[in-house]
C-alpha positions, 0 to 999 in steps of 0.5 A: 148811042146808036138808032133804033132801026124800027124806029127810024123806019116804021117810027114805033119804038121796038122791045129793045129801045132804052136798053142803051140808055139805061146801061148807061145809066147804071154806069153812072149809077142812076140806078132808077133812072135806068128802071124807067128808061128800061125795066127788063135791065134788072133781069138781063142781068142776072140772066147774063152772068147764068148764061156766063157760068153755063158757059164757063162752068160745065160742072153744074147744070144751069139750064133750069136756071137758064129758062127761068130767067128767061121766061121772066125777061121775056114778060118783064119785056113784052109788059113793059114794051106793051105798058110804053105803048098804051101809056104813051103822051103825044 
């Protein structure tokens, strides 16, 4: 896996660490395991394949679409980001 370069240099985890991790998870199918390393895993993917089609689809308009999950991915991100930190065990 690659480091997180936040991480490495100013040692506090940044919105995006785990996002390997439960990748690699849900392709080894340990679908709850890839939850509890990173939450937002579940809407990127949706967000992702929208992105997809508005790119490859131009018959329809998916930009309402497009925003929405946006929107969710960036507060299910910035809460679970915010849940590690005030939870975390040193």
């Amino acid at each position: 896996m690659l480091p997180c370069m936040n991480k490495q240099l100013f040692g506090v985890e940044c919105p995006g660490c785990g996002t390997q991790r439960a990748i690699s998870h849900l392709s080894k199918g340990e679908f709850q395991e890839a939850f509890i390393m990173y939450p937002a895993i579940y809407t990127l993917i949706p967000f992702f394949i929208v992105l997809a089609l508005h790119f490859t689809n131009k018959s329809r308009n998916y930009n309402k679409a497009i925003i929405v999950l946006a929107i969710l991915n960036g507060v299910v991100i910035i809460g679970s980001y915010l849940f590690k930190i005030f939870n975390q065990t040193n």
